[in-house]
C-alpha positions as semicolon CSV with decimal commas, in nm:
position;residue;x (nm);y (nm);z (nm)
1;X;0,000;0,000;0,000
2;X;0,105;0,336;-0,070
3;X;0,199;0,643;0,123
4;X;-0,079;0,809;-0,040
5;X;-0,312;0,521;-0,024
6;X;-0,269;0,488;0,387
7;X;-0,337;0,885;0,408
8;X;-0,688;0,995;0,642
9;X;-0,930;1,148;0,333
10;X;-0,980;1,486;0,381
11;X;-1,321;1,625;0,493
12;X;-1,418;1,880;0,270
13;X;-1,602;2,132;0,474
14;X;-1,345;2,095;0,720
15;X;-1,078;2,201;0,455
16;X;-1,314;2,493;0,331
17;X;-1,414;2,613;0,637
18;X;-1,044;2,640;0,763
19;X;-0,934;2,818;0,489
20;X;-1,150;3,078;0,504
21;X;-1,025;3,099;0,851
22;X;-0,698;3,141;0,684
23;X;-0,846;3,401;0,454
24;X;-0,965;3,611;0,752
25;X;-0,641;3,600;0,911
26;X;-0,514;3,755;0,602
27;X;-0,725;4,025;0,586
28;X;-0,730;4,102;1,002
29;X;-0,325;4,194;0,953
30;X;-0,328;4,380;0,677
31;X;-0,672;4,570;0,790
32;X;-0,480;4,652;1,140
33;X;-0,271;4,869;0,936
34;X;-0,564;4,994;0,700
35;X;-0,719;5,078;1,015
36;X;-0,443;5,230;1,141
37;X;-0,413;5,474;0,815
38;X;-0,799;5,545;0,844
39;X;-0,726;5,636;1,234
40;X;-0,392;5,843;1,136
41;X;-0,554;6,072;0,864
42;X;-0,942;6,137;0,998
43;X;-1,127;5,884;0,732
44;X;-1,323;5,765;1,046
45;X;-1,395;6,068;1,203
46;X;-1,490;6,247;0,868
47;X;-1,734;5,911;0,776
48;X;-1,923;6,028;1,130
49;X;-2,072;6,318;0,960
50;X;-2,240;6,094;0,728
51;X;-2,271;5,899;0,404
52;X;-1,984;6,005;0,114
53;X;-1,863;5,872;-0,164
54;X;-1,492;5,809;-0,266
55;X;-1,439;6,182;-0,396
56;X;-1,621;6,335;-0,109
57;X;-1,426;6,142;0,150
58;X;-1,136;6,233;-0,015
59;X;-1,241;6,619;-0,043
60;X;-1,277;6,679;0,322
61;X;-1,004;6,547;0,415
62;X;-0,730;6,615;0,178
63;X;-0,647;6,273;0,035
64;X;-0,615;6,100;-0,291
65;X;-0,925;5,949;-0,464
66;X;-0,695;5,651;-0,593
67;X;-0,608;5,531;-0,259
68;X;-0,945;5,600;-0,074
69;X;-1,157;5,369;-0,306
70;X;-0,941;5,046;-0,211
71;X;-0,935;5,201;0,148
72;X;-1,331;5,204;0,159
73;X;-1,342;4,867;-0,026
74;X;-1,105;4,682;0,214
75;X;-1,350;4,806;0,459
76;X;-1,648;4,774;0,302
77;X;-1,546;4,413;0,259
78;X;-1,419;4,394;0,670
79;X;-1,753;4,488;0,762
80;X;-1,591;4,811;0,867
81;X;-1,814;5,024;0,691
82;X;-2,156;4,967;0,495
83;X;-2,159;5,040;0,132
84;X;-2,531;5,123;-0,043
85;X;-2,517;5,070;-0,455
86;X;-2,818;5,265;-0,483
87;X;-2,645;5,620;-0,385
88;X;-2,291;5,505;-0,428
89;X;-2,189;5,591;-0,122
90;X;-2,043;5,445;0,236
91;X;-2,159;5,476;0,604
92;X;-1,970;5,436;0,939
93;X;-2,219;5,279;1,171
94;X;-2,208;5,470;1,507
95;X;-2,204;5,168;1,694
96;X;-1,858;5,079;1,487
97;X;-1,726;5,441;1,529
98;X;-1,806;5,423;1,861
99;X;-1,572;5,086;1,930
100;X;-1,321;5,236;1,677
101;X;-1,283;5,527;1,896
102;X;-1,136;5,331;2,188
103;X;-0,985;5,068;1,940
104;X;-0,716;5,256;1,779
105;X;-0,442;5,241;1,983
106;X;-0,488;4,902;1,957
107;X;-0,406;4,829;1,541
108;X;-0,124;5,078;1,640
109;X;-0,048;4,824;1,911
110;X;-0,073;4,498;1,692
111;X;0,122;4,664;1,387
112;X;0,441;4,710;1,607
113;X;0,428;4,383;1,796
114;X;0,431;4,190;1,426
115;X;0,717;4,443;1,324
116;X;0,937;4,193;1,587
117;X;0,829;3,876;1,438
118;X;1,153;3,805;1,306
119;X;1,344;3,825;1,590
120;X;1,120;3,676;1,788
121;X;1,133;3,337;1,595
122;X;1,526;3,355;1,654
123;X;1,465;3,303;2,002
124;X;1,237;2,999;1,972
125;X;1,585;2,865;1,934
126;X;1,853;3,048;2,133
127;X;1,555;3,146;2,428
128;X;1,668;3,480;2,458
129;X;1,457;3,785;2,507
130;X;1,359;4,129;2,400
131;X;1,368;4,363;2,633
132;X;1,016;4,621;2,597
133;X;1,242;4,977;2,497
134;X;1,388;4,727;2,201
135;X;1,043;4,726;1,985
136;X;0,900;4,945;1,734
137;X;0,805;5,286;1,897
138;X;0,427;5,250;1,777
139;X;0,455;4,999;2,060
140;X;0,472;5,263;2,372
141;X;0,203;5,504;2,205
142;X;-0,005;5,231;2,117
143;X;-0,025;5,073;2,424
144;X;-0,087;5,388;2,603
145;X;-0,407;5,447;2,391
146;X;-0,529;5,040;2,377
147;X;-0,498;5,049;2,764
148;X;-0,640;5,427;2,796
149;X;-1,018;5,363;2,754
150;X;-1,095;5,057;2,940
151;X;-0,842;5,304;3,273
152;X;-1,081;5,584;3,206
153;X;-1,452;5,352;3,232
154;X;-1,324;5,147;3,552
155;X;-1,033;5,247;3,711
156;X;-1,219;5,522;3,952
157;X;-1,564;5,445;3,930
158;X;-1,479;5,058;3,980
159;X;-1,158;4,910;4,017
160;X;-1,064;5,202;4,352
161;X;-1,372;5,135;4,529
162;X;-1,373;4,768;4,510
163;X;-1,042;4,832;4,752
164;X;-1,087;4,800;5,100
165;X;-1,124;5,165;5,267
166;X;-0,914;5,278;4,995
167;X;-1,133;5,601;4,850
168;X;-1,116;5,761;5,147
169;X;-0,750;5,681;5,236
170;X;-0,680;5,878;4,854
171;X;-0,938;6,167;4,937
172;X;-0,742;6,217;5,272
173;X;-0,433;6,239;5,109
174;X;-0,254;5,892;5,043
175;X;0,046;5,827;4,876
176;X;0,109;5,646;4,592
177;X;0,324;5,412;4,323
178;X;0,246;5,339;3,994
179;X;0,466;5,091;3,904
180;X;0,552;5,026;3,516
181;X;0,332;5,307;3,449
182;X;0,429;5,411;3,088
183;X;0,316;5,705;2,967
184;X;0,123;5,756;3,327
185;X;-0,242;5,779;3,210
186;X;-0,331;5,570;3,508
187;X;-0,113;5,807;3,744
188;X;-0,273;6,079;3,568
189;X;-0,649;5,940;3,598
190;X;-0,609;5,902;3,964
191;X;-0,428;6,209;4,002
192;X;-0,749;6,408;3,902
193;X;-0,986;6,258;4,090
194;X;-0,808;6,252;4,428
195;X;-0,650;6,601;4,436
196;X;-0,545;6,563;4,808
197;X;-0,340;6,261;4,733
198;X;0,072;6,261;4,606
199;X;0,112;6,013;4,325
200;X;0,462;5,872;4,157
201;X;0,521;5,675;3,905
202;X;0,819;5,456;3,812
203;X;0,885;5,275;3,501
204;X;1,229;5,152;3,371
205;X;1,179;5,267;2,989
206;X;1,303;5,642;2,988
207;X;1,115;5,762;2,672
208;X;0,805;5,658;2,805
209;X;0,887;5,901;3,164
210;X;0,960;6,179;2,952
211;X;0,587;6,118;2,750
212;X;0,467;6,061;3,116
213;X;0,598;6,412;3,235
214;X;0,466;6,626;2,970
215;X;0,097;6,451;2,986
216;X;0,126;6,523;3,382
217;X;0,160;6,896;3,270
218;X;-0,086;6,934;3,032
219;X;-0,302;6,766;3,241
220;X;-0,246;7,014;3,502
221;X;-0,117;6,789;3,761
222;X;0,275;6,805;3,770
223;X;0,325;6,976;4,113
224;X;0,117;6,631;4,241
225;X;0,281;6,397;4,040
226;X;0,629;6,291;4,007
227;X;0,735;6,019;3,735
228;X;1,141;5,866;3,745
229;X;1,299;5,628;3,542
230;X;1,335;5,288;3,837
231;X;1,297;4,952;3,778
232;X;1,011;4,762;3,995
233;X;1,210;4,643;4,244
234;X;1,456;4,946;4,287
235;X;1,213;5,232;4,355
236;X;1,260;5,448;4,668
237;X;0,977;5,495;4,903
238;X;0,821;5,850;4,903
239;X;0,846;5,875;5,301
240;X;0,932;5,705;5,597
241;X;0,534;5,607;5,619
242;X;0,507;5,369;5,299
243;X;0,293;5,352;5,007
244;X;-0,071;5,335;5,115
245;X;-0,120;5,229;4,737
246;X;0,096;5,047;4,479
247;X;-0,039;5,006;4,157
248;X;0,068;4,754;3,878
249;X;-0,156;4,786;3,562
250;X;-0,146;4,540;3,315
251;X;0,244;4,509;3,387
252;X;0,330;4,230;3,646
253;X;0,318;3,948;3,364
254;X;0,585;4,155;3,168
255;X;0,830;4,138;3,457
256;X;1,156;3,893;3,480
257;X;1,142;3,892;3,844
258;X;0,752;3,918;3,930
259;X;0,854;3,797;4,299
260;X;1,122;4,063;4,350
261;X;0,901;4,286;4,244
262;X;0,600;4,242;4,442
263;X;0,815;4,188;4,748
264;X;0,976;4,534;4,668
265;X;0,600;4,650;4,685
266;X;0,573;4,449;5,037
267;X;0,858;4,603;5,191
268;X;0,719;4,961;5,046
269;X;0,404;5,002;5,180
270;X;0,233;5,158;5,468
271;X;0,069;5,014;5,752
272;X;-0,242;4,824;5,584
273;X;-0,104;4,936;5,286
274;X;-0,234;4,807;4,981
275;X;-0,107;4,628;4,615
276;X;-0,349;4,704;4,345
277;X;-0,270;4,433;4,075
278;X;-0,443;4,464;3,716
279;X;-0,362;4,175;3,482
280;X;-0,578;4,043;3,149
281;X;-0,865;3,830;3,167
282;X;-0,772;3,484;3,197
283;X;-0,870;3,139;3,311
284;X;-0,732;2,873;3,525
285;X;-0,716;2,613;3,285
286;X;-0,593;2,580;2,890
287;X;-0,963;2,515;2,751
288;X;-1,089;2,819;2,971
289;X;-0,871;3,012;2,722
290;X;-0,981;2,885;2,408
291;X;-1,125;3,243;2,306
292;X;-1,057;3,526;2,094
293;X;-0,924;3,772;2,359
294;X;-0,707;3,477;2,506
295;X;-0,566;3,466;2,103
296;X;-0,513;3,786;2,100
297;X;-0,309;3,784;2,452
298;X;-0,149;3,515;2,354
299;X;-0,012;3,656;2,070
300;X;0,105;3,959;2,294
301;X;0,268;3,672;2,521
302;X;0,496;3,560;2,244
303;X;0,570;3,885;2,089
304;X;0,615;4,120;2,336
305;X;0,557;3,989;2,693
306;X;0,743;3,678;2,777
307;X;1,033;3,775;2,547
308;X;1,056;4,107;2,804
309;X;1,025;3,877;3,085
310;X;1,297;3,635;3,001
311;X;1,540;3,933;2,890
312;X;1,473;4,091;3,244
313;X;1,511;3,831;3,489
314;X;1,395;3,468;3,349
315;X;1,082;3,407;3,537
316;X;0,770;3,450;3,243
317;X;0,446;3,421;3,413
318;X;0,294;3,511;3,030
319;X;-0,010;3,719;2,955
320;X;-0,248;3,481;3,021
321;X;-0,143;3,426;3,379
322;X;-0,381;3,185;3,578
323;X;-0,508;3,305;3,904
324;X;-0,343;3,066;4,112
325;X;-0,018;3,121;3,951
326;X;-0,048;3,524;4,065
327;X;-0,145;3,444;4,414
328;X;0,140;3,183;4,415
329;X;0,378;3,488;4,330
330;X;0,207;3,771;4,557
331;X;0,256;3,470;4,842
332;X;0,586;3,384;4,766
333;X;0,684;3,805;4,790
334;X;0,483;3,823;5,138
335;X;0,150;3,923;5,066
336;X;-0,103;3,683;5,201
337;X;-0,403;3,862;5,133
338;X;-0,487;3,831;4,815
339;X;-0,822;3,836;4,625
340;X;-0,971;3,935;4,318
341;X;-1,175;4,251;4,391
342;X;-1,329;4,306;4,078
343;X;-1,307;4,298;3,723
344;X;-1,409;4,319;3,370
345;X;-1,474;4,146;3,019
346;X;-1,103;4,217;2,979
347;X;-0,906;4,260;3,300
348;X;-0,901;4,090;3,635
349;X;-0,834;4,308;3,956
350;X;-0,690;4,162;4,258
351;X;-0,625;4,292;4,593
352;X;-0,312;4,216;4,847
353;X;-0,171;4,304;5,180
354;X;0,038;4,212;5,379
């Protein structure tokens, strides 16, 4: 009997439907960047004020005809926008724009991550890593606008007061570390809404604490906010008191030495002090991940997140870090009290103490 003779036959609609899996894989990278383009140079924003054709879009907002008909027909054909025959012309859905608003950032996001893809494959052999300040810049400035939105819904209204006693700790004037806070939107979010409280925020990635200082100013909220270039375990402590609040938003997976770092935190913080830990929404086991957001942080994981990890210290607790595995590390660094306070369709939020 043959080689081909012993092969399985091949199920048909399994084949088809697969390959037009394939197909949409296709078209979600190269629409990332499409979308990208439409986000860069207004297309969206100038579809909101209603129906236009090619030459109309194009008019207002001081692009070429040429390239905005295979624009609009890439996302015509995405779903992106709806095109009508009859009048010739396309519509942005407001229930699209609306998701596109806060969605930007993240085809910025995805576009630089891919940009590493060759590197990254070199170290599925030689294991090394790739330390965060090493990727494309659209990384830090998308990142800062993916994460922006989903900060500004929950992180007052929601993910503060599901802390024990801890609203009224920041309206009486607590102090506060934002640890690997990038650009500082979070600093900066928390800053405004508890004017009484001192905030400072650390992250190891210098261009990002320049970005971080200017926002503070034109936000109005530099003499209350101090940002410096420290790694999460080598930041000093504000005062002799502690931290009553140290922050790590969507950054504790990313870290070589999540232990040291949360034990840094520990040693840091005030009497009844307490860590605020943000990470992705995950499950416990492989099959609870078997989703398109876990796909999507997975991807991150290999990309940007465990290579950072294993260039910064070795221990990779990846994107989609189960619970367990977090409270094993917030244990391990001291903090017994641990438990997840709230959370969303996106991010878990945990709580720990001492």
């Amino acid at each position: 009997m043959t080689t081909a003779e012993q092969q399985v036959p091949l199920d048909e609609a399994t084949l088809q439907a697969f390959l037009g899996q394939v197909i949409g894989d296709w078209g979600g990278t190269l629409g990332c960047a499409l979308a990208a383009i439409g986000d860069r140079l207004g297309l969206y924003a100038a579809l909101q004020t209603g129906p236009l054709t090619v030459d109309e879009l194009a008019a207002c907002t001081r692009t070429t005809p040429r390239y905005i008909r295979e624009w609009l027909l890439n996302q015509a054909a995405g779903g992106y926008v709806r095109y009508d025959p009859q009048t010739d012309r396309y519509t942005l859905p407001p229930e699209h724009a609306a998701v596109l608003g806060q969605a930007a950032g993240g085809f910025r996001l995805m576009l630089a991550l891919v940009r590493a893809e060759p590197r990254i494959a070199e170290a599925f052999h030689t294991g090394a890593g790739m330390l965060w300040g090493e990727h494309d810049a659209g990384l830090f400035e998308g990142t800062e606008r993916f994460f922006r939105s989903g900060y500004e819904q929950h992180l007052v209204q929601r993910w503060i007061p599901a802390l024990d006693g801890m609203p009224a700790k920041l309206a009486a004037g607590a102090t506060v570390a934002d640890v690997g806070c990038g650009h500082g939107t979070s600093t900066i979010i928390m800053a405004q809404a508890f004017p009484q409280a001192r905030f400072f925020g650390f992250d190891n990635h210098p261009p990002s604490i320049v970005r971080a200082r200017e926002a503070a100013e034109a936000a109005g909220v530099a003499e209350r906010v101090i940002f410096e270039v420290a790694a999460a375990h080598q930041y000093p402590v504000a005062a002799s008191a502690g931290y009553d609040l140290i922050a790590f938003f969507d950054c504790l997976h990313d870290m070589g030495d999540p232990v040291g770092a949360l034990r840094h935190a520990a040693d840091s913080l005030a009497t009844d002090g307490t860590v605020l830990l943000v990470e992705p929404m995950a499950g416990e086991r492989i099959e609870d991940n078997l989703n398109p957001l876990a796909r999507v942080s997975a991807g991150a994981s290999v990309l940007t997140c465990t290579p950072n990890a294993l260039a910064s210290g070795g221990r990779a607790l990846g994107t989609l870090a189960s619970e367990t595995a977090l409270r094993t590390v917030a244990a391990e660094a001291g903090l017994r009290h641990f438990r997840r306070a709230a959370e969303t369709p996106f991010n878990r939020v945990f709580e720990a103490k001492l």
